[in-house]
C-alpha positions in Angstrom: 28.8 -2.7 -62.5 25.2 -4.3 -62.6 23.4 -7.2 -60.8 23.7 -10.4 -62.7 19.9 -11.4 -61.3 18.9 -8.1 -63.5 18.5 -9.9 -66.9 15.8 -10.0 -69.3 14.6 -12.9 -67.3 14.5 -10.5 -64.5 12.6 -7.8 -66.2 10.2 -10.0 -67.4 9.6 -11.7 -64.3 8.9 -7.6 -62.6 6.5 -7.2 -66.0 4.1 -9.7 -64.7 4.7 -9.2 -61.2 1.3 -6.9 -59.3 4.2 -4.5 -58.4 2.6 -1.2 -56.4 5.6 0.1 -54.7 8.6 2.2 -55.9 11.8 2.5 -54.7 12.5 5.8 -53.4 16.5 5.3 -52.7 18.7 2.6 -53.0 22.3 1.9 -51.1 25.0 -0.3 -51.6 28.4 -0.2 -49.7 31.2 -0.9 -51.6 34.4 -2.4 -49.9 37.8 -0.5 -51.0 38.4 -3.5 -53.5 36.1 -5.5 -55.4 37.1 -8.9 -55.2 36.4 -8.5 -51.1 33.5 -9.4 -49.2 31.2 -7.4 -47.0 28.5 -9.1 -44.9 26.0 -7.8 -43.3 25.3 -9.2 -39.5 22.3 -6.9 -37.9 20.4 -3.7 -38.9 19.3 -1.7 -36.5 16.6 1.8 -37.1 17.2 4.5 -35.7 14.9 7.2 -34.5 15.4 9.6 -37.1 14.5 6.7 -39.6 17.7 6.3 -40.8 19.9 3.1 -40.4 22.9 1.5 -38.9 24.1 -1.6 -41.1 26.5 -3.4 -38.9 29.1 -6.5 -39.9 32.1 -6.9 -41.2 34.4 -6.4 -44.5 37.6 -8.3 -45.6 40.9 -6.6 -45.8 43.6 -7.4 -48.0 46.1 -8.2 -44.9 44.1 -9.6 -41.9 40.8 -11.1 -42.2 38.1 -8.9 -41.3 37.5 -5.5 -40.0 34.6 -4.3 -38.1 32.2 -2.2 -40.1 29.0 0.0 -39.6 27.6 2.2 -41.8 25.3 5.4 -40.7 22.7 6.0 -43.3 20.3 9.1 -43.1 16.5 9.1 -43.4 17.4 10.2 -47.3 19.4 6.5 -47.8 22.3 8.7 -48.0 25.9 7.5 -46.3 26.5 9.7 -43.2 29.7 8.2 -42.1 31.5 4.9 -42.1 33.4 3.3 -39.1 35.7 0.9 -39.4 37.8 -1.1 -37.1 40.5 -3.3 -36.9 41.1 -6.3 -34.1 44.2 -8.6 -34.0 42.6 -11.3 -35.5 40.3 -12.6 -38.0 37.0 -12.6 -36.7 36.3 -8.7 -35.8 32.3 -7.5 -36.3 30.0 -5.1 -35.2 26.5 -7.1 -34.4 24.3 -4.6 -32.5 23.7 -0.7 -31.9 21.8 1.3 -29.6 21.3 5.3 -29.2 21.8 6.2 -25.7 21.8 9.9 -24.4 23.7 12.0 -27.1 25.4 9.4 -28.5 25.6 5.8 -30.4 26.5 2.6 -28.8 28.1 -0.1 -30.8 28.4 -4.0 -29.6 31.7 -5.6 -31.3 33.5 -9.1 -31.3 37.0 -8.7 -31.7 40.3 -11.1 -31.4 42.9 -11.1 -29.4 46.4 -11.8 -30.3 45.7 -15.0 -28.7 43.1 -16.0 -31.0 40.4 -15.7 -28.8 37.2 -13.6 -29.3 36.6 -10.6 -26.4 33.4 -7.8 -26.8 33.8 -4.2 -26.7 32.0 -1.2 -26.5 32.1 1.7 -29.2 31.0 4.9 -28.2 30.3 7.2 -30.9 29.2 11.0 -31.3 25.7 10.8 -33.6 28.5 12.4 -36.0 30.5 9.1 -36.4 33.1 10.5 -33.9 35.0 8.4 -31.8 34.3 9.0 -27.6 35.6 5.7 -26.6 35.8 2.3 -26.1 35.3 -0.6 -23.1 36.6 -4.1 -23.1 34.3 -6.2 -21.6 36.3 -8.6 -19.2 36.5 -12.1 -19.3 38.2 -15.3 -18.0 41.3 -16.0 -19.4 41.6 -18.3 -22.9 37.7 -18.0 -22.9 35.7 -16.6 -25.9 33.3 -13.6 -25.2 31.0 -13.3 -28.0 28.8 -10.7 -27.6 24.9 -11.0 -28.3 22.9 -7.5 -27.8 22.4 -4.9 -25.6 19.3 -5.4 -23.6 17.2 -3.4 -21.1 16.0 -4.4 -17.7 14.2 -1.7 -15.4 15.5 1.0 -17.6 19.1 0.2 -17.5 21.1 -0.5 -20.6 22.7 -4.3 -20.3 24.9 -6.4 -22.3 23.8 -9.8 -23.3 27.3 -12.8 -24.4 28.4 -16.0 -24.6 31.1 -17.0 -22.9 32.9 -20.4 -24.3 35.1 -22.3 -22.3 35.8 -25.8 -24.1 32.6 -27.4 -24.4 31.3 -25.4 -21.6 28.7 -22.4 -23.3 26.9 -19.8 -20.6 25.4 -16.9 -20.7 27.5 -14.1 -19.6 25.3 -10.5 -18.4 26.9 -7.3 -18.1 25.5 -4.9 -15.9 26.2 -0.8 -16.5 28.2 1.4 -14.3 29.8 4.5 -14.1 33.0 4.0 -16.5 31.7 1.2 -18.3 30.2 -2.4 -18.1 30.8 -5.2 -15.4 30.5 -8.2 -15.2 26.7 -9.3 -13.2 26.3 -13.1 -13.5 27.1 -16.5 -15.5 24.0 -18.3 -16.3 24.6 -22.3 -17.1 22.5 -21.9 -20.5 23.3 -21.7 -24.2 21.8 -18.4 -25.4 20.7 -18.2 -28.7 18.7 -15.0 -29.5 17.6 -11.5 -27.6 14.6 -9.4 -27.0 16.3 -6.3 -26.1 13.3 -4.7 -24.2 13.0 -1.2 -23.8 13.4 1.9 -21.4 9.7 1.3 -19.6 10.1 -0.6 -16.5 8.0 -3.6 -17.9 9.8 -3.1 -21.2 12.6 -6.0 -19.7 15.0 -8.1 -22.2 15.0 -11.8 -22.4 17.3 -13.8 -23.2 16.5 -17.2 -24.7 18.9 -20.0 -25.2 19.1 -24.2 -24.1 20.2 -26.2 -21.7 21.0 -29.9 -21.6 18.6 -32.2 -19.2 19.1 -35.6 -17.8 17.4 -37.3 -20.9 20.0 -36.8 -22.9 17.8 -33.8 -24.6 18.2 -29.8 -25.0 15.4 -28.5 -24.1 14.4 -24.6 -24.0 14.9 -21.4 -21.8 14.8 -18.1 -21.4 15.0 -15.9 -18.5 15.5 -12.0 -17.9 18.5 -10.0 -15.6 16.9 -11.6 -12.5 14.1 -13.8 -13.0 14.1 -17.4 -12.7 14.0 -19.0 -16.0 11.5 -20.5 -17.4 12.3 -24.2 -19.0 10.1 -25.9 -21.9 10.7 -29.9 -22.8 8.8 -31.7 -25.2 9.5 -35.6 -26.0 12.1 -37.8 -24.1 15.1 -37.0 -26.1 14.0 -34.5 -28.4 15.4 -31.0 -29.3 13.6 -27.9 -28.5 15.4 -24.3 -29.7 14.8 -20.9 -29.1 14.4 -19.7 -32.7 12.3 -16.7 -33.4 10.7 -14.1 -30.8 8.6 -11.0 -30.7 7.2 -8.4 -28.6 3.7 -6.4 -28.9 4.6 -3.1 -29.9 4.4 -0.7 -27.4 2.8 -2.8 -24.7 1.0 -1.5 -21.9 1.2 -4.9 -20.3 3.1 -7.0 -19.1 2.2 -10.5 -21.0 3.5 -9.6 -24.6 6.5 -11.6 -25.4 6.2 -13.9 -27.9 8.8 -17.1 -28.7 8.6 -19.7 -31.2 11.0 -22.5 -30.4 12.1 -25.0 -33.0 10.9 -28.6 -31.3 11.4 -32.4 -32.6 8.9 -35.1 -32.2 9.6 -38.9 -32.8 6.3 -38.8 -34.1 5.3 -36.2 -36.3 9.3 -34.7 -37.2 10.3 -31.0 -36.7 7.7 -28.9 -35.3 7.4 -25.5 -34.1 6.1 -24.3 -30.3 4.7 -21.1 -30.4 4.5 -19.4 -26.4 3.6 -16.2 -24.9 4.7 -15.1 -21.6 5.4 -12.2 -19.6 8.0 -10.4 -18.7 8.8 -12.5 -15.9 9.1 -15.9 -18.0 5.4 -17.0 -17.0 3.7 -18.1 -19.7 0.6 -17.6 -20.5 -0.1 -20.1 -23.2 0.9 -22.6 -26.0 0.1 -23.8 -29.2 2.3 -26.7 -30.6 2.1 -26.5 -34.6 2.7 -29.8 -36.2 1.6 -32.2 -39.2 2.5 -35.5 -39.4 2.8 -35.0 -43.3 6.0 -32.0 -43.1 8.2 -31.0 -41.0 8.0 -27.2 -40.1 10.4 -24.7 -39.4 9.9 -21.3 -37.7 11.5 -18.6 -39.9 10.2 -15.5 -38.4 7.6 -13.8 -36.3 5.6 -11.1 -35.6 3.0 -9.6 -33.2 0.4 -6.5 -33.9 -0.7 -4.0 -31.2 -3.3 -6.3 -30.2 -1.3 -9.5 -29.7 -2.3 -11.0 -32.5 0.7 -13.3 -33.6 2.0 -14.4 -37.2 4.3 -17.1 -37.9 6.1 -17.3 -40.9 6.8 -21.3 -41.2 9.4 -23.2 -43.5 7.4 -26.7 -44.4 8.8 -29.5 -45.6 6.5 -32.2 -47.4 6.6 -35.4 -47.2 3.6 -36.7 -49.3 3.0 -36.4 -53.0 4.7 -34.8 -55.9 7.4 -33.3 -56.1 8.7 -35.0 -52.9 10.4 -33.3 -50.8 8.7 -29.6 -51.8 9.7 -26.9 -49.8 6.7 -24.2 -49.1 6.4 -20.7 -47.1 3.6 -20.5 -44.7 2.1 -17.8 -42.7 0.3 -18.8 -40.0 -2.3 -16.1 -37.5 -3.1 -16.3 -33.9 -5.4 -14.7 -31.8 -4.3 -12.8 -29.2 -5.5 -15.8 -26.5 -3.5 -18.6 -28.7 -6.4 -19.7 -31.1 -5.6 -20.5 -34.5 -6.9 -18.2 -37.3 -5.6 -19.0 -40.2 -2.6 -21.0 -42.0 -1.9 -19.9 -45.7 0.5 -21.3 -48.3 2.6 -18.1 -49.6 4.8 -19.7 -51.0 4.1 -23.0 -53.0 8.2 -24.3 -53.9 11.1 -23.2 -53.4 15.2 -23.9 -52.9 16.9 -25.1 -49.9 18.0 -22.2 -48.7 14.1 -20.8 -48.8 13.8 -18.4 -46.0 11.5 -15.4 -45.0 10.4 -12.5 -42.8 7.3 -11.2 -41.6 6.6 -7.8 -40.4 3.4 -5.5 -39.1 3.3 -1.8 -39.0 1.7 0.1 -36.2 -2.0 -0.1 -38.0 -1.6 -4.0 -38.4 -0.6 -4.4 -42.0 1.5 -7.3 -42.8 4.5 -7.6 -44.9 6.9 -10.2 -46.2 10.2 -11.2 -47.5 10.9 -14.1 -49.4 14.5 -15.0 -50.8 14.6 -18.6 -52.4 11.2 -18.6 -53.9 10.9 -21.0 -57.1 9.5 -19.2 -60.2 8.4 -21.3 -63.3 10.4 -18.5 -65.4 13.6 -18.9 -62.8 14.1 -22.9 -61.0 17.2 -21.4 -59.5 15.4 -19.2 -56.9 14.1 -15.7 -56.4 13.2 -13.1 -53.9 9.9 -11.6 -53.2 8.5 -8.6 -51.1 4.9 -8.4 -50.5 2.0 -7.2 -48.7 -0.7 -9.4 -47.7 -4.1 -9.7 -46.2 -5.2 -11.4 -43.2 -5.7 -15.1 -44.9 -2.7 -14.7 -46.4 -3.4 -13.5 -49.6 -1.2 -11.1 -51.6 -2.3 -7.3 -51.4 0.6 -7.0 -54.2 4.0 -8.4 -54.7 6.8 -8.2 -57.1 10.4 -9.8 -57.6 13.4 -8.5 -56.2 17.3 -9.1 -57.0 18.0 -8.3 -52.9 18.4 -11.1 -50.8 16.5 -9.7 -47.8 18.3 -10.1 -44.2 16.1 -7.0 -42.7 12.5 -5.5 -43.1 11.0 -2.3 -41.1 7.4 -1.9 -41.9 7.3 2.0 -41.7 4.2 4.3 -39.7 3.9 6.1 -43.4 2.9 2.4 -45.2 6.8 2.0 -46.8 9.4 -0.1 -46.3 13.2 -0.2 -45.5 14.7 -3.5 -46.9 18.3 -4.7 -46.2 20.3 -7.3 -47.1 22.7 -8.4 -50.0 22.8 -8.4 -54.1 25.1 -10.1 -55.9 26.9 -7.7 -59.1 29.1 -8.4 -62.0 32.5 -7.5 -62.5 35.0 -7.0 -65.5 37.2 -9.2 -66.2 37.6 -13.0 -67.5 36.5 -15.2 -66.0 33.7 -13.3 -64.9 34.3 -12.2 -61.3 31.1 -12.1 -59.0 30.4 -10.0 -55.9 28.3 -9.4 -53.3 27.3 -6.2 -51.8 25.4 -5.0 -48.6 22.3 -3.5 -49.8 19.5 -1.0 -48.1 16.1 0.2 -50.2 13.3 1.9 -49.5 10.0 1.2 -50.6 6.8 3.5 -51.3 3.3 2.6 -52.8 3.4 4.6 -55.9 -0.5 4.4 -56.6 -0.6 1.7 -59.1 -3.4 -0.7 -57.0 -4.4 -3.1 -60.2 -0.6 -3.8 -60.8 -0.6 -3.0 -64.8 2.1 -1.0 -64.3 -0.2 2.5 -64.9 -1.5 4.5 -62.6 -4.9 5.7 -64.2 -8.9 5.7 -63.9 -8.9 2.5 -62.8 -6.7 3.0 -59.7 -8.5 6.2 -58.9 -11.7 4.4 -58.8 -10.4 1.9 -56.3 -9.7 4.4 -54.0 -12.7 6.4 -54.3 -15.1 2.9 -53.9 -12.9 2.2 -50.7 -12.9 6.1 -49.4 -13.9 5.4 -45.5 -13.3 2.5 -44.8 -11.0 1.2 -42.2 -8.9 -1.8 -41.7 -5.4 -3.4 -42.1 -6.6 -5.9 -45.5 -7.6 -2.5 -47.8 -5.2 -2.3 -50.8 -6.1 1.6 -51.1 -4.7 2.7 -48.2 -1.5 3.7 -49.5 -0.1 5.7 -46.3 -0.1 2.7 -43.9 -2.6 4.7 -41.2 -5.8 2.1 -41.3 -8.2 4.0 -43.4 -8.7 4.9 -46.7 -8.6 8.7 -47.0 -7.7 12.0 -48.4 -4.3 11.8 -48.2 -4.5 7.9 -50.1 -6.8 10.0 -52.5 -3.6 12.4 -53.6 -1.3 10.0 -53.8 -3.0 8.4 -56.5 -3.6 11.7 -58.1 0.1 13.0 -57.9 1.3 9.8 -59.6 -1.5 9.6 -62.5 -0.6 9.3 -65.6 3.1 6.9 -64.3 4.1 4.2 -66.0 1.1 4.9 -68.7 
């Protein structure tokens, strides 16, 4: 079995490519039969560096079964778990490690069709401890969100449908399980899980409908009240993408960009930071009357510095219609510091993710990115500089869904491939995919790692910063141990 996408096309496009990473492992999970599908709905690292892919995978008789997958630091499968509902719609979509064991968050249906959440407790083994049904009002659907913290305490995040009717459901902890804390009269969309430090507290963020006949935004913690943002008279604003400083010592470092429509100036995107308690602390609205611009993903760096991958539209000049990949910096007080064009066309389904390591170097993922060699889309992963310029990149076959920007200056990727199968007509699948990436030394990009790669190194030896290409290790400066990595590779690729 191979990856259609891996053609000579493909192998010429990674020739030109300035590729200076290697992959150091590679996974793909392969469902007991070929012609069914796996998807992949959130993965979540784990302290020992490994991985928990969680989703779902067709069966032959009902549907879909709940799936996660335990990979070690090594990209090796530990264990599988799979589960089966009554219905259709099972899926795993979020993990936590609490104490000495794993926590998984599952939608499953009932025999009534309707969707309730449970609780997987597992031994770090894959072993089976047990399991909570969350409750719920009868012929309502419980879908669960995340688990989120608040003061320490490990919560549950849903939605509960009823009809029309959408609120936010919270579970709080206790001794035999979960119950049930409030209903909140909001939509929730998304959630920043928080963490075990006090001022570490989840958010939830979601919408709510307002007399104008608009939705306009919210987002509140366990027991704060909310925090509401309306734009125009019967626009739209949405929750879409949020962030948190890394390891805050504060309490102002949550970060949400919220999708917003103008009447004047089209789709736009909001970008707020608040506290913990739903203040906020300031906005920037990011607009042009030329494109309409869509927040795909977001970042923050340990000194609040924000970036904000954005999907832009154009409206003006050839071709019409373009579609382009921007990454756009803030300062840590909300001023603008740069806006780059990363990508310059791509296809409708262009999308992205940004990420920044603990020392502040950025990374991104691109899947729909139009190549002159290949119109119908690619994927890129890439590392760039402060103004947006590429540190390296190269072209991928993986349709990204997950990045972690490791301490040690790799990557873990995850997302999906599609492969070939045997047969006639040809049969096409797609598979759940994890990599790891490693700079292998080659800074220029030529493909060999020789004098001219040393000498970068040596010409950067001291300095510090998150922009240098020759610091291979991800800690900020260029050093001895960027040095032997160059040297141990010499001579690859040559």
């Amino acid at each position: 079995m191979r990856a259609t996408i891996v053609s000579g096309l493909l192998a010429s496009l990674l020739t030109l490519a300035s590729a200076q990473v290697r992959e150091v492992w590679r996974y793909v999970y392969t469902p007991p039969q070929d012609d069914l599908a796996a998807h992949l709905e959130r993965a979540v690292r784990l302290s020992d560096g490994g991985l928990m892919l969680l989703g779902w995978v067709e069966t032959p008789l009902n549907g879909r079964d709940a799936l996660a997958i335990r990979l070690l630091p090594s990209g090796a499968e530990a264990w599988v778990y799979q589960v089966d509902g009554a219905g259709f719609d099972d899926a795993f979509v979020d993990a936590i490690e609490s104490a000495d064991e794993l926590r998984l968050l599952g939608q499953f249906t009932d025999a009534d069709g309707y969707l309730a959440a449970q609780v997987h407790r597992l031994t770090p083994a894959g072993q089976p401890i047990g399991v909570f049904t969350l409750s719920r009002t009868p012929n309502t659907h419980l879908r669960p969100l995340r688990f989120l913290y608040y003061e320490g305490e490990l919560y549950i995040a849903a939605d509960a449908t009823n009809g029309n009717t959408s609120q936010l459901a919270l579970y709080e902890p206790q001794w035999m399980g979960y119950s049930l804390l409030l209903f909140a009269n909001l939509r929730p969309w998304g959630v920043i899980p928080g963490g075990v430090d006090y001022i570490q507290r989840g958010i939830v963020y979601g919408t709510v409908a307002s007399a104008a006949n608009s939705v306009d935004a919210i987002f509140r913690t366990v027991d704060s009240f909310p925090y509401r943002y309306s734009s125009a008279s019967r626009g739209v604003d949405i929750p879409v993408v949020a962030s948190v400083v890394p390891n805050m010592s504060g309490a102002d470092g949550y970060y949400v960009g919220i999708q917003s429509e103008d009447s004047r100036t089209g789709e736009d995107v909001v970008l707020i930071r608040h506290s913990a308690w739903v203040s906020a602390v300031w906005g920037y609205r990011y607009t042009n009357q030329w494109h309409d611009d869509y927040a795909e993903d977001l970042a923050v760096d340990a000194q609040g510095n924000a970036s904000l991958l954005v999907k832009s539209v154009l409206w003006q000049g050839e071709p019409y219609e373009r579609r382009t990949l921007r990454l756009v910096r803030f300062s840590e007080n909300g001023r603008l510091l740069s806006d780059a064009e990363l990508v310059e066309d791509g296809r409708p389904y262009l999308s992205g993710l940004v990420r920044v390591n603990e020392t502040g170097q950025r990374y991104v993922a691109v899947s729909g990115a139009v190549h002159p060699d290949a119109p119908q889309g690619v994927s890129l992963l890439a590392r760039v500089d402060a103004s947006g310029q590429f540190l390296w990149r190269f072209v991928s076959e993986v349709d990204y869904d997950a990045l972690f920007a490791e301490p040690d200056g790799s990557l873990l990727a995850v997302g999906s491939q599609v492969f070939e199968g045997q047969g006639f007509p040809t049969p096409y699948y797609r598979r759940i995919v994890a990599v790891r990436y490693a700079p292998n030394g080659d800074l220029d990009g030529n493909g060999c790692v020789d004098d001219a790669d040393l000498l970068q190194v040596l010409f950067a030896f001291g300095q510090q910063g998150a922009d240098l290409a020759a610091d291979l290790n991800g800690d900020g400066i260029v050093d001895d141990a960027d040095l032997l990595q160059v040297l141990f590779a010499f001579g690859e690729g040559c």
